[in-house]
C-alpha positions in Angstrom: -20.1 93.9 273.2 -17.1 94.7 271.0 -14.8 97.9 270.1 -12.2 99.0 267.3 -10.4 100.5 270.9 -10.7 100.1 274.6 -9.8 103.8 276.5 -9.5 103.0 280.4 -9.7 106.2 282.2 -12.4 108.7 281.5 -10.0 111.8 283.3 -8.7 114.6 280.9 -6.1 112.2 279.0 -8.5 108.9 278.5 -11.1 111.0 277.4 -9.2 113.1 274.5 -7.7 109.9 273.8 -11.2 108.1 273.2 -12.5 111.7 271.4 -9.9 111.7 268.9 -10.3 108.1 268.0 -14.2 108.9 267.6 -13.6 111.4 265.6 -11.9 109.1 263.1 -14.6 107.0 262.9 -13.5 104.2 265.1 -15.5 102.3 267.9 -14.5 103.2 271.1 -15.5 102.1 274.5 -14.5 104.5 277.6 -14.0 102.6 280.4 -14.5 103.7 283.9 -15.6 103.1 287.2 -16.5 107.0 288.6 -18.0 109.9 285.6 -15.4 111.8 283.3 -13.5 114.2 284.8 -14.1 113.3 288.3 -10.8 112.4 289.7 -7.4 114.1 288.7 -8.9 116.2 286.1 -11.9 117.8 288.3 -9.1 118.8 291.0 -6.7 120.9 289.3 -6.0 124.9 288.9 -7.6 125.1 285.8 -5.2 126.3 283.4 -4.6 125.4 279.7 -0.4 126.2 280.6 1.0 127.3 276.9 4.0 128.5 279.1 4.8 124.8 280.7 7.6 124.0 278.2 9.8 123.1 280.3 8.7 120.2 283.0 9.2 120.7 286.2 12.8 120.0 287.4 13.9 117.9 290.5 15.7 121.3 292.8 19.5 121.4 292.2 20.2 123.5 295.3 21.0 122.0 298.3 19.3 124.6 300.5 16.0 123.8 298.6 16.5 119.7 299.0 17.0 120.9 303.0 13.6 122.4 302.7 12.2 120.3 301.2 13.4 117.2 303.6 12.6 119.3 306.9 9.2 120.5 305.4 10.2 124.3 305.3 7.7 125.4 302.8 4.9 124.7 301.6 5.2 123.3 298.6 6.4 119.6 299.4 5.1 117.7 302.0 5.8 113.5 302.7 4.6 110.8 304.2 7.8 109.0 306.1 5.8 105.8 305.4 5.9 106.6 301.5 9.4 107.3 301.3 11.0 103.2 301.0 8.8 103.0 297.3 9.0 106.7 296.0 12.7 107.6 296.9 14.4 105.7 294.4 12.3 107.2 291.6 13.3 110.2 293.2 16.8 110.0 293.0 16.2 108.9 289.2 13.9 112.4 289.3 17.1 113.7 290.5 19.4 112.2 288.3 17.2 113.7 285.2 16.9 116.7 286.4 20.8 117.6 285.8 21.1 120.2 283.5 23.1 118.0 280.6 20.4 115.2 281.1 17.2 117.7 281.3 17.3 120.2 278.3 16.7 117.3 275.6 13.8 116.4 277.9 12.6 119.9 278.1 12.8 120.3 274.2 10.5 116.8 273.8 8.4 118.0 276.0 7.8 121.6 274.9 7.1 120.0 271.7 3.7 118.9 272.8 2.8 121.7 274.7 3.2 123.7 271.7 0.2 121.7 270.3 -1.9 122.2 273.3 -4.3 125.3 272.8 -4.4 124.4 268.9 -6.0 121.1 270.2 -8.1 122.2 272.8 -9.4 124.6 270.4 -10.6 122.3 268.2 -12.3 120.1 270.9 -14.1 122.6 272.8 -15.4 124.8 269.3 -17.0 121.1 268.2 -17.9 120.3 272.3 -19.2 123.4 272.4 -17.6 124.1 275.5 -16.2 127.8 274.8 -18.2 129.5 277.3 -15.7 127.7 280.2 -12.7 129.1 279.0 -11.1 132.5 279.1 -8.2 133.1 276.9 -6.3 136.1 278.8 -3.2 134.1 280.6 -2.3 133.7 283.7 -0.1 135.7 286.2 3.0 134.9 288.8 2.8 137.4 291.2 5.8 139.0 293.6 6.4 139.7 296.4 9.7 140.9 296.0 11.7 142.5 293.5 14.3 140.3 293.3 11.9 137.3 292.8 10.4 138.8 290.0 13.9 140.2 288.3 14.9 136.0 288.2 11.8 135.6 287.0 11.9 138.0 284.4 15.4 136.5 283.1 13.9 133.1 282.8 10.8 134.7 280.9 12.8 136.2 278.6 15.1 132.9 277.7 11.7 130.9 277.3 10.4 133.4 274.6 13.6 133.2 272.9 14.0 129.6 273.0 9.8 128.5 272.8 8.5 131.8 271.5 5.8 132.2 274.7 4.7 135.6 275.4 4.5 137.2 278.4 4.5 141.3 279.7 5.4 142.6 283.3 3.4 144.2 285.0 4.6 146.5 287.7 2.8 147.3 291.5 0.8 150.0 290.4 0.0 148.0 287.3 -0.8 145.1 288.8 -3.3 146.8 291.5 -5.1 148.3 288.9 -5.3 145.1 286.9 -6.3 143.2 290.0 -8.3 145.5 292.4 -9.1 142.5 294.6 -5.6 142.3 296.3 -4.9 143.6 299.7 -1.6 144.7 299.3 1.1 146.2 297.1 2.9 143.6 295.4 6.1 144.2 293.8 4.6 143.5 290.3 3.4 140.4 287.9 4.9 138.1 285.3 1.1 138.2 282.9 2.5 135.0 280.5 -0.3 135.8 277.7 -0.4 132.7 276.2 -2.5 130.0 278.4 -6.4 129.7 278.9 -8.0 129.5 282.2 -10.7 126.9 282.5 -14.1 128.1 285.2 -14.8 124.5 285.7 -12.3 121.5 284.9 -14.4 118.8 285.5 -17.1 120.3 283.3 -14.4 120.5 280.4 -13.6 117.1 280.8 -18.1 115.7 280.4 -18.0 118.2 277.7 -15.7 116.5 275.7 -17.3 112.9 276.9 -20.6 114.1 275.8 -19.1 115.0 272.1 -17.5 111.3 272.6 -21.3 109.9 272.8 -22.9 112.6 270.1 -20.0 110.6 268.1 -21.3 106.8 268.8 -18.7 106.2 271.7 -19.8 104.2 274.5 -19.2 105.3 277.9 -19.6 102.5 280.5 -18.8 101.9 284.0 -16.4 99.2 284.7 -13.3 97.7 286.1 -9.9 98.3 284.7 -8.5 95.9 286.9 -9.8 93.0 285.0 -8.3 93.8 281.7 -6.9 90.7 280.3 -5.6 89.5 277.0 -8.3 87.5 275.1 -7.8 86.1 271.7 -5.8 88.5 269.2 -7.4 91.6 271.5 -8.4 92.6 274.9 -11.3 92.4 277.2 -12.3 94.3 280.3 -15.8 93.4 282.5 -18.0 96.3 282.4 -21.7 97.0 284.1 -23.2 95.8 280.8 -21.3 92.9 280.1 -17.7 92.1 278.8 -16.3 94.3 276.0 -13.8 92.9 273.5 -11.5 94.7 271.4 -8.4 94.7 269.2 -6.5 97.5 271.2 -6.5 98.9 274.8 -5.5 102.0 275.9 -4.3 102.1 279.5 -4.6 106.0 280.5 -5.1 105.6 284.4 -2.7 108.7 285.7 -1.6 107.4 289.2 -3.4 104.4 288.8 -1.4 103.0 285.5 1.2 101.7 287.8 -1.3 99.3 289.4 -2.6 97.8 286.6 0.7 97.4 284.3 3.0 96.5 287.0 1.3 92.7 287.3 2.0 92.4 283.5 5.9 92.8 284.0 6.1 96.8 283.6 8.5 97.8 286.1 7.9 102.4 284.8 9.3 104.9 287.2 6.3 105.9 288.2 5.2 108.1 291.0 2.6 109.9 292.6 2.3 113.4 293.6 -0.9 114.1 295.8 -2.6 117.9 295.7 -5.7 119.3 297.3 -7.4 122.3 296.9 -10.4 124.0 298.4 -13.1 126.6 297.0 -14.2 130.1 299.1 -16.9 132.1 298.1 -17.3 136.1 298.2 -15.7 138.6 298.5 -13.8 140.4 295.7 -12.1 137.8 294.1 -9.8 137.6 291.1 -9.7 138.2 287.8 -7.5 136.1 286.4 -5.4 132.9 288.0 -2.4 133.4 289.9 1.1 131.8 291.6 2.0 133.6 294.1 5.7 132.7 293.1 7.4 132.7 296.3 5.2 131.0 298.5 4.0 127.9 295.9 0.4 128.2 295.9 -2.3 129.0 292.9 -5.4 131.0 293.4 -7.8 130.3 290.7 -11.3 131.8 289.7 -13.5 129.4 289.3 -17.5 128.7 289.3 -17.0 127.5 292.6 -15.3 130.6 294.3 -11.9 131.1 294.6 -10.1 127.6 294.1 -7.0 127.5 296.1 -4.6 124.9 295.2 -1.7 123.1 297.0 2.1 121.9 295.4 3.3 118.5 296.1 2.6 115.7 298.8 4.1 112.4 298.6 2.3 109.7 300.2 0.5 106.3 299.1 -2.7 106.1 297.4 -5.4 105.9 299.4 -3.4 106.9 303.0 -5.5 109.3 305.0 -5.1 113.1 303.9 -3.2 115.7 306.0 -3.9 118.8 304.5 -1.2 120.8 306.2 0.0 122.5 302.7 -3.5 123.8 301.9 -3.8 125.2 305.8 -0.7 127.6 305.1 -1.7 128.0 301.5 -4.8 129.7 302.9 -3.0 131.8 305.1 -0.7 132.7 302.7 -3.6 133.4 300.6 -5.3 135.5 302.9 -2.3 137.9 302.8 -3.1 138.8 299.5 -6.9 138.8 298.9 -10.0 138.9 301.0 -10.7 134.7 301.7 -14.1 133.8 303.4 -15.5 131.2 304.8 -14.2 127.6 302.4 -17.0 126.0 300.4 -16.4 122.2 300.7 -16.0 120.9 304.4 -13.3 119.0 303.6 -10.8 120.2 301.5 -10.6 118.2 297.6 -7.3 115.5 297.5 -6.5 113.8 294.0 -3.3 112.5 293.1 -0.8 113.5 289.8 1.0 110.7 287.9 4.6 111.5 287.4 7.4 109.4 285.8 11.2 109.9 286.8 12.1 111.5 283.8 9.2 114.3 283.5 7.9 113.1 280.4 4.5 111.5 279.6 4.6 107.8 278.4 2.9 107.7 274.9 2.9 104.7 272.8 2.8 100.6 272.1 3.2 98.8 275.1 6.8 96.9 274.3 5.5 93.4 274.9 2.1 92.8 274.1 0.3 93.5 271.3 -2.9 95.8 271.0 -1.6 97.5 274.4 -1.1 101.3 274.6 -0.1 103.8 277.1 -0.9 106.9 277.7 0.2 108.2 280.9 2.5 110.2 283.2 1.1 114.1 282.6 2.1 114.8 286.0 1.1 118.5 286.6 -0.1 118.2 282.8 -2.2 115.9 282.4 -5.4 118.8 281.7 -2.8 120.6 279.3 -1.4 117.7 276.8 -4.9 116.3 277.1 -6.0 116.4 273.5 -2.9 116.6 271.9 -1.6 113.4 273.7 -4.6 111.6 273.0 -4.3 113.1 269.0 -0.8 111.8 268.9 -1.9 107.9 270.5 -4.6 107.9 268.1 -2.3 108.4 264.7 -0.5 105.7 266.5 -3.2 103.2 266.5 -4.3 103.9 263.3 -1.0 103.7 262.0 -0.5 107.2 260.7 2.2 109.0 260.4 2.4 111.1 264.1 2.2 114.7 263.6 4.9 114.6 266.7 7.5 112.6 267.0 6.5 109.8 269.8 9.9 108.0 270.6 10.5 110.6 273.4 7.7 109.5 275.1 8.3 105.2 274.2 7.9 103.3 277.3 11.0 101.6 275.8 13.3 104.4 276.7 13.4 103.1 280.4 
Protein backbone atom coordinates (compact mmCIF):
# COMPACT_ATOMS: atom_id res chain seq x y z
CA UNK A 1 0.00 0.00 0.00
CA UNK A 2 1.05 3.60 -0.46
CA UNK A 3 0.15 7.18 1.02
CA UNK A 4 0.61 11.05 0.13
CA UNK A 5 1.52 11.00 4.23
CA UNK A 6 2.31 8.60 6.96
CA UNK A 7 0.79 10.01 10.70
CA UNK A 8 2.22 7.75 13.51
CA UNK A 9 0.23 8.16 16.60
CA UNK A 10 -3.52 8.03 16.51
CA UNK A 11 -3.63 10.17 20.20
CA UNK A 12 -5.24 13.76 20.07
CA UNK A 13 -2.13 15.32 18.04
CA UNK A 14 -1.62 12.39 15.23
CA UNK A 15 -5.07 12.27 14.64
CA UNK A 16 -5.75 16.18 13.95
CA UNK A 17 -2.71 16.01 12.15
CA UNK A 18 -3.95 13.06 9.73
CA UNK A 19 -7.70 14.95 9.75
CA UNK A 20 -6.35 18.09 8.42
CA UNK A 21 -4.29 16.48 5.81
CA UNK A 22 -7.62 14.49 4.78
CA UNK A 23 -9.39 17.26 4.61
CA UNK A 24 -7.10 18.57 1.90
CA UNK A 25 -7.45 15.86 -0.15
CA UNK A 26 -4.39 13.94 0.53
CA UNK A 27 -3.86 10.12 1.28
CA UNK A 28 -3.15 9.49 4.65
CA UNK A 29 -2.40 6.50 6.57
CA UNK A 30 -2.77 6.62 10.55
CA UNK A 31 -0.56 4.50 12.10
CA UNK A 32 -0.94 2.82 15.33
CA UNK A 33 -0.59 -0.06 17.38
CA UNK A 34 -3.71 0.51 20.19
CA UNK A 35 -7.34 2.62 18.79
CA UNK A 36 -7.37 6.59 18.74
CA UNK A 37 -7.44 8.21 21.63
CA UNK A 38 -6.60 5.44 23.89
CA UNK A 39 -3.38 6.42 25.52
CA UNK A 40 -2.42 10.18 26.47
CA UNK A 41 -5.49 11.56 25.05
CA UNK A 42 -8.21 9.18 26.84
CA UNK A 43 -6.40 10.08 30.30
CA UNK A 44 -6.58 13.70 30.64
CA UNK A 45 -9.08 16.40 32.52
CA UNK A 46 -10.85 17.14 29.67
CA UNK A 47 -10.52 20.66 28.98
CA UNK A 48 -10.19 22.57 25.72
CA UNK A 49 -7.77 25.30 28.06
CA UNK A 50 -8.27 28.80 26.00
CA UNK A 51 -6.70 30.23 29.21
CA UNK A 52 -3.23 28.09 28.86
CA UNK A 53 -1.19 30.90 27.19
CA UNK A 54 1.28 30.77 29.12
CA UNK A 55 3.13 27.09 29.52
CA UNK A 56 3.79 25.93 32.53
CA UNK A 57 6.97 27.37 34.16
CA UNK A 58 9.85 25.38 36.00
CA UNK A 59 9.11 26.98 40.05
CA UNK A 60 11.56 29.97 40.75
CA UNK A 61 11.15 29.85 44.48
CA UNK A 62 13.37 27.90 46.38
CA UNK A 63 10.80 26.82 49.03
CA UNK A 64 8.71 25.28 46.18
CA UNK A 65 11.97 23.35 44.51
CA UNK A 66 12.31 22.14 48.48
CA UNK A 67 8.93 20.74 48.06
CA UNK A 68 9.04 19.54 45.42
CA UNK A 69 12.53 17.48 46.13
CA UNK A 70 11.21 16.21 49.60
CA UNK A 71 7.76 15.41 48.05
CA UNK A 72 5.73 17.93 50.16
CA UNK A 73 2.78 18.24 48.05
CA UNK A 74 1.08 16.62 45.87
CA UNK A 75 1.64 17.77 42.80
CA UNK A 76 5.23 16.35 41.94
CA UNK A 77 6.23 13.00 42.69
CA UNK A 78 9.80 11.05 41.39
CA UNK A 79 11.20 8.06 40.84
CA UNK A 80 15.01 8.27 42.40
CA UNK A 81 15.80 5.71 39.67
CA UNK A 82 14.50 8.31 36.93
CA UNK A 83 16.34 11.10 38.09
CA UNK A 84 20.18 10.30 36.20
CA UNK A 85 18.08 10.78 32.46
CA UNK A 86 15.46 13.48 33.31
CA UNK A 87 17.50 15.88 35.60
CA UNK A 88 19.53 17.46 33.05
CA UNK A 89 16.46 18.28 30.95
CA UNK A 90 15.37 19.66 34.08
CA UNK A 91 17.83 21.98 34.85
CA UNK A 92 17.45 23.16 30.96
CA UNK A 93 13.44 23.32 32.18
CA UNK A 94 15.01 25.42 34.74
CA UNK A 95 17.18 27.43 32.79
CA UNK A 96 14.00 28.37 30.48
CA UNK A 97 11.93 28.97 32.86
CA UNK A 98 13.80 32.41 33.94
CA UNK A 99 11.74 35.19 33.52
CA UNK A 100 14.06 37.02 30.60
CA UNK A 101 14.35 33.54 28.74
CA UNK A 102 10.37 32.51 29.33
CA UNK A 103 8.09 35.49 28.17
CA UNK A 104 9.21 35.09 24.31
CA UNK A 105 8.34 31.39 24.89
CA UNK A 106 5.09 32.30 26.53
CA UNK A 107 4.11 34.73 23.62
CA UNK A 108 4.96 31.65 20.81
CA UNK A 109 3.15 29.59 22.65
CA UNK A 110 -0.04 31.64 23.35
CA UNK A 111 -0.02 32.09 19.77
CA UNK A 112 -1.38 28.68 19.15
CA UNK A 113 -3.55 28.39 21.87
CA UNK A 114 -5.33 31.32 20.56
CA UNK A 115 -6.23 29.05 17.54
CA UNK A 116 -7.42 26.25 19.63
CA UNK A 117 -11.32 26.54 20.09
CA UNK A 118 -11.54 28.06 16.48
CA UNK A 119 -10.06 24.62 15.39
CA UNK A 120 -11.78 22.39 17.45
CA UNK A 121 -14.77 24.05 16.42
CA UNK A 122 -14.46 23.30 13.03
CA UNK A 123 -13.51 19.50 13.68
CA UNK A 124 -16.12 18.56 15.99
CA UNK A 125 -19.25 20.67 13.88
CA UNK A 126 -17.96 18.42 10.66
CA UNK A 127 -17.27 15.19 13.31
CA UNK A 128 -20.32 15.76 14.64
CA UNK A 129 -19.00 15.52 17.91
CA UNK A 130 -20.81 18.67 19.65
CA UNK A 131 -22.91 16.75 21.97
CA UNK A 132 -19.34 15.99 24.15
CA UNK A 133 -18.53 19.45 24.73
CA UNK A 134 -19.84 22.08 27.02
CA UNK A 135 -18.63 25.57 26.35
CA UNK A 136 -19.10 27.32 29.96
CA UNK A 137 -15.23 27.42 31.22
CA UNK A 138 -13.71 26.07 33.85
CA UNK A 139 -13.09 27.22 37.52
CA UNK A 140 -9.95 27.51 40.08
CA UNK A 141 -11.31 27.30 43.32
CA UNK A 142 -9.93 28.84 46.87
CA UNK A 143 -9.42 28.03 49.63
CA UNK A 144 -8.05 31.01 50.91
CA UNK A 145 -8.39 34.60 50.23
CA UNK A 146 -5.07 35.28 49.70
CA UNK A 147 -4.72 32.47 47.08
CA UNK A 148 -7.38 33.72 45.20
CA UNK A 149 -6.27 37.66 45.46
CA UNK A 150 -2.66 36.36 43.56
CA UNK A 151 -4.73 34.68 41.43
CA UNK A 152 -6.87 37.40 40.55
CA UNK A 153 -3.68 39.74 39.76
CA UNK A 154 -2.36 37.22 37.36
CA UNK A 155 -6.00 36.99 35.76
CA UNK A 156 -6.11 40.28 35.27
CA UNK A 157 -2.44 40.61 33.48
CA UNK A 158 -3.44 37.58 31.16
CA UNK A 159 -6.67 39.46 29.87
CA UNK A 160 -4.68 42.42 29.30
CA UNK A 161 -1.82 40.88 27.67
CA UNK A 162 -3.96 37.60 25.76
CA UNK A 163 -7.41 39.09 26.00
CA UNK A 164 -8.87 35.74 28.05
CA UNK A 165 -11.92 36.33 30.01
CA UNK A 166 -12.61 35.30 33.25
CA UNK A 167 -15.12 36.68 36.32
CA UNK A 168 -14.73 35.94 40.23
CA UNK A 169 -16.91 34.48 41.84
CA UNK A 170 -17.18 34.96 45.54
CA UNK A 171 -18.22 32.08 48.56
CA UNK A 172 -21.74 32.66 48.41
CA UNK A 173 -21.47 32.85 44.67
CA UNK A 174 -19.64 30.03 44.21
CA UNK A 175 -22.05 27.77 46.56
CA UNK A 176 -24.77 28.69 44.66
CA UNK A 177 -23.14 28.05 41.34
CA UNK A 178 -21.89 24.70 42.64
CA UNK A 179 -24.36 23.21 45.22
CA UNK A 180 -22.37 20.00 45.21
CA UNK A 181 -19.53 21.29 47.50
CA UNK A 182 -19.27 20.55 51.11
CA UNK A 183 -17.89 23.57 52.30
CA UNK A 184 -17.50 27.27 52.03
CA UNK A 185 -14.81 28.15 49.88
CA UNK A 186 -13.36 31.50 49.75
CA UNK A 187 -14.54 32.06 46.15
CA UNK A 188 -13.63 31.00 42.26
CA UNK A 189 -11.54 32.23 39.34
CA UNK A 190 -14.68 31.07 36.41
CA UNK A 191 -11.94 31.71 33.29
CA UNK A 192 -15.05 31.80 30.55
CA UNK A 193 -13.14 31.00 27.72
CA UNK A 194 -12.30 27.07 27.58
CA UNK A 195 -14.61 23.98 26.74
CA UNK A 196 -14.93 20.98 28.90
CA UNK A 197 -14.93 17.66 27.03
CA UNK A 198 -17.56 14.62 28.86
CA UNK A 199 -15.43 12.01 27.24
CA UNK A 200 -11.73 12.68 25.77
CA UNK A 201 -11.17 9.56 24.28
CA UNK A 202 -14.51 9.64 22.48
CA UNK A 203 -13.37 13.17 20.96
CA UNK A 204 -10.38 11.79 19.85
CA UNK A 205 -12.54 8.28 17.57
CA UNK A 206 -14.76 11.06 16.62
CA UNK A 207 -12.37 12.87 14.83
CA UNK A 208 -10.70 9.37 13.46
CA UNK A 209 -14.08 8.32 12.29
CA UNK A 210 -14.35 11.82 10.18
CA UNK A 211 -10.65 10.75 9.11
CA UNK A 212 -12.16 7.34 7.50
CA UNK A 213 -15.63 9.13 6.22
CA UNK A 214 -12.73 11.21 4.41
CA UNK A 215 -10.81 8.02 2.69
CA UNK A 216 -8.00 7.92 5.46
CA UNK A 217 -6.74 4.58 6.43
CA UNK A 218 -6.51 3.72 9.91
CA UNK A 219 -4.33 0.63 10.48
CA UNK A 220 -2.63 -1.09 13.25
CA UNK A 221 1.05 -1.14 13.11
CA UNK A 222 4.49 -0.64 14.40
CA UNK A 223 6.17 2.76 14.51
CA UNK A 224 9.20 1.22 15.48
CA UNK A 225 10.01 -0.03 12.13
CA UNK A 226 9.77 3.14 10.28
CA UNK A 227 12.67 3.34 7.96
CA UNK A 228 13.77 5.44 4.99
CA UNK A 229 12.90 3.71 1.72
CA UNK A 230 13.53 5.10 -1.62
CA UNK A 231 12.73 9.03 -1.90
CA UNK A 232 9.89 8.29 1.07
CA UNK A 233 9.24 6.22 4.09
CA UNK A 234 7.83 2.93 5.03
CA UNK A 235 6.44 1.53 8.21
CA UNK A 236 5.07 -2.45 8.60
CA UNK A 237 1.51 -2.47 9.36
CA UNK A 238 -1.13 -5.53 9.97
CA UNK A 239 -2.01 -5.33 6.37
CA UNK A 240 1.20 -5.15 4.79
CA UNK A 241 4.00 -2.37 4.42
CA UNK A 242 2.86 1.21 3.60
CA UNK A 243 5.05 3.56 1.53
CA UNK A 244 4.93 7.17 1.47
CA UNK A 245 6.64 10.43 0.56
CA UNK A 246 6.36 12.03 4.12
CA UNK A 247 6.08 10.73 7.75
CA UNK A 248 4.81 12.40 10.50
CA UNK A 249 6.29 11.23 13.84
CA UNK A 250 3.55 12.41 16.55
CA UNK A 251 4.25 9.74 19.30
CA UNK A 252 3.97 12.22 22.60
CA UNK A 253 6.28 10.40 25.15
CA UNK A 254 7.18 7.90 22.85
CA UNK A 255 8.87 10.35 19.98
CA UNK A 256 11.92 10.22 21.91
CA UNK A 257 12.28 6.44 21.28
CA UNK A 258 11.84 6.35 17.87
CA UNK A 259 13.90 9.65 16.74
CA UNK A 260 16.68 9.23 19.10
CA UNK A 261 18.26 6.00 17.01
CA UNK A 262 18.13 8.43 13.93
CA UNK A 263 20.69 10.93 15.68
CA UNK A 264 17.87 13.34 17.43
CA UNK A 265 19.37 14.11 20.70
CA UNK A 266 15.46 16.73 21.79
CA UNK A 267 15.20 17.57 25.38
CA UNK A 268 12.60 15.51 25.88
CA UNK A 269 10.83 14.32 28.92
CA UNK A 270 8.12 12.60 30.37
CA UNK A 271 5.65 13.57 32.91
CA UNK A 272 3.43 10.63 34.13
CA UNK A 273 -0.42 11.42 35.43
CA UNK A 274 -3.26 9.18 36.64
CA UNK A 275 -6.54 9.78 37.29
CA UNK A 276 -9.50 7.78 38.61
CA UNK A 277 -13.51 8.02 38.02
CA UNK A 278 -16.28 7.86 41.18
CA UNK A 279 -19.70 7.64 40.54
CA UNK A 280 -22.73 9.31 42.62
CA UNK A 281 -23.36 11.49 44.58
CA UNK A 282 -23.90 15.22 43.72
CA UNK A 283 -21.24 15.84 41.59
CA UNK A 284 -20.11 18.95 39.67
CA UNK A 285 -21.09 21.18 37.34
CA UNK A 286 -18.44 22.32 35.82
CA UNK A 287 -14.45 21.24 36.08
CA UNK A 288 -12.36 22.45 38.72
CA UNK A 289 -8.46 23.13 40.21
CA UNK A 290 -8.62 23.19 43.46
CA UNK A 291 -5.68 25.83 43.26
CA UNK A 292 -3.83 25.27 46.30
CA UNK A 293 -3.69 21.69 46.63
CA UNK A 294 -2.90 20.76 42.64
CA UNK A 295 -5.58 18.48 41.68
CA UNK A 296 -8.59 18.74 38.97
CA UNK A 297 -12.00 17.37 39.46
CA UNK A 298 -13.67 16.90 36.25
CA UNK A 299 -17.38 15.83 35.20
CA UNK A 300 -17.28 13.38 33.02
CA UNK A 301 -19.50 10.36 31.57
CA UNK A 302 -17.68 8.21 33.78
CA UNK A 303 -18.38 10.03 37.15
CA UNK A 304 -16.27 12.44 38.65
CA UNK A 305 -12.68 12.16 36.94
CA UNK A 306 -10.08 13.07 39.47
CA UNK A 307 -6.83 13.88 38.12
CA UNK A 308 -3.17 13.95 39.43
CA UNK A 309 -0.15 16.78 38.60
CA UNK A 310 3.30 15.45 37.82
CA UNK A 311 5.30 12.13 38.34
CA UNK A 312 8.65 11.59 36.99
CA UNK A 313 9.56 8.17 36.34
CA UNK A 314 10.47 5.90 33.25
CA UNK A 315 8.11 4.59 30.87
CA UNK A 316 6.83 1.50 31.64
CA UNK A 317 8.16 1.39 35.60
CA UNK A 318 5.42 0.09 37.84
CA UNK A 319 2.84 2.84 38.95
CA UNK A 320 2.74 4.26 42.56
CA UNK A 321 -0.19 6.23 42.75
CA UNK A 322 0.58 8.09 45.89
CA UNK A 323 -0.54 11.68 44.25
CA UNK A 324 -3.90 10.37 43.29
CA UNK A 325 -4.34 8.77 47.03
CA UNK A 326 -4.09 12.37 48.61
CA UNK A 327 -5.74 13.98 45.56
CA UNK A 328 -8.78 11.97 46.74
CA UNK A 329 -8.55 12.98 50.10
CA UNK A 330 -8.10 16.28 49.24
CA UNK A 331 -11.06 15.86 47.08
CA UNK A 332 -13.21 14.52 49.54
CA UNK A 333 -12.88 17.74 51.48
CA UNK A 334 -14.65 19.51 49.01
CA UNK A 335 -17.42 17.20 47.49
CA UNK A 336 -19.16 14.09 48.31
CA UNK A 337 -16.52 11.12 46.61
CA UNK A 338 -17.94 7.44 46.58
CA UNK A 339 -16.79 4.45 45.97
CA UNK A 340 -13.87 4.88 42.56
CA UNK A 341 -15.03 3.25 39.32
CA UNK A 342 -11.90 1.57 37.78
CA UNK A 343 -10.05 -0.80 40.26
CA UNK A 344 -6.99 0.48 39.41
CA UNK A 345 -6.56 3.91 39.04
CA UNK A 346 -5.74 5.17 34.93
CA UNK A 347 -1.65 6.10 34.39
CA UNK A 348 -0.59 7.64 30.92
CA UNK A 349 2.37 9.71 30.48
CA UNK A 350 2.74 13.69 28.97
CA UNK A 351 5.55 14.50 26.54
CA UNK A 352 7.34 17.65 27.51
CA UNK A 353 10.41 19.33 25.96
CA UNK A 354 12.82 21.58 28.11
CA UNK A 355 11.78 24.62 26.68
CA UNK A 356 7.79 24.26 27.06
CA UNK A 357 7.06 24.49 23.59
CA UNK A 358 5.71 21.85 21.18
CA UNK A 359 8.17 20.68 18.34
CA UNK A 360 6.41 21.35 14.97
CA UNK A 361 8.05 21.04 11.68
CA UNK A 362 10.74 19.30 9.02
CA UNK A 363 12.89 17.00 10.72
CA UNK A 364 16.48 18.91 10.08
CA UNK A 365 18.15 15.94 8.44
CA UNK A 366 16.05 13.87 6.51
CA UNK A 367 13.82 14.47 4.08
CA UNK A 368 9.97 13.71 4.15
CA UNK A 369 10.30 13.54 8.10
CA UNK A 370 8.08 15.71 10.32
CA UNK A 371 7.51 16.22 13.95
CA UNK A 372 4.89 16.90 15.80
CA UNK A 373 5.33 16.55 19.35
CA UNK A 374 5.95 17.81 22.86
CA UNK A 375 2.21 19.20 23.94
CA UNK A 376 3.06 18.37 27.35
CA UNK A 377 -0.15 19.21 29.46
CA UNK A 378 -1.56 20.32 25.84
CA UNK A 379 -1.46 17.95 23.80
CA UNK A 380 -5.72 17.64 23.80
CA UNK A 381 -5.74 21.58 23.44
CA UNK A 382 -3.27 22.44 20.37
CA UNK A 383 -4.62 19.24 18.88
CA UNK A 384 -6.07 20.54 15.74
CA UNK A 385 -4.44 23.59 15.44
CA UNK A 386 -0.95 21.92 15.56
CA UNK A 387 -1.93 19.31 13.27
CA UNK A 388 -3.58 22.49 10.83
CA UNK A 389 -0.26 24.29 11.09
CA UNK A 390 2.04 20.65 10.08
CA UNK A 391 -0.24 20.15 7.39
CA UNK A 392 0.25 23.80 5.59
CA UNK A 393 3.77 22.71 6.13
CA UNK A 394 3.64 19.65 4.09
CA UNK A 395 1.82 21.02 1.53
CA UNK A 396 3.92 23.82 1.29
CA UNK A 397 1.55 26.62 2.14
CA UNK A 398 2.07 29.43 3.63
CA UNK A 399 1.49 28.66 7.74
CA UNK A 400 -1.25 30.58 9.10
CA UNK A 401 1.28 30.66 12.33
CA UNK A 402 4.53 31.25 12.28
CA UNK A 403 6.38 27.64 12.89
CA UNK A 404 10.08 28.63 13.59
CA UNK A 405 9.20 28.76 17.36
CA UNK A 406 8.41 25.41 17.39
CA UNK A 407 11.69 24.14 14.69
CA UNK A 408 13.31 21.26 16.08
CA UNK A 409 16.41 23.27 14.91
CA UNK A 410 16.15 25.67 17.70
CA UNK A 411 17.87 23.06 20.09
Amino acid sequence: MSADVIVLGAGMVGTCTALQLARRGHSVALVDRRAPGSETSYGNAGIIQREAVEPYAFPREWSAVFDVAFKRGMDVNYHLSALPEVLPRLARYWHASAPARYAPIAQAYSRLIAHCLTEHEVLMAESGADDLARKEGYRFVFRTSAAMEEAATRATRLAADYGVRHTLQGGDELAKAEPGLRQRMAGALHWLDPWSVSDPGALVARYAQRFEALGGQLVEGDAASLRAAGSGWEVRTSTGPITARHAVVALGPWADALIAPLGYRLPLFVKRGYHRHYRGGPGLQLPMLDAERGLVLAPMAQGVRITTGAEFARIGAPGTPVQLAKAEAAARELIDLPDPVEAQPWMGNRPCTADMKPVIGPAPNHAGLWFNFGHAHQGFTLGPASGRLMADMIEGATPFVDPAPYSASRF
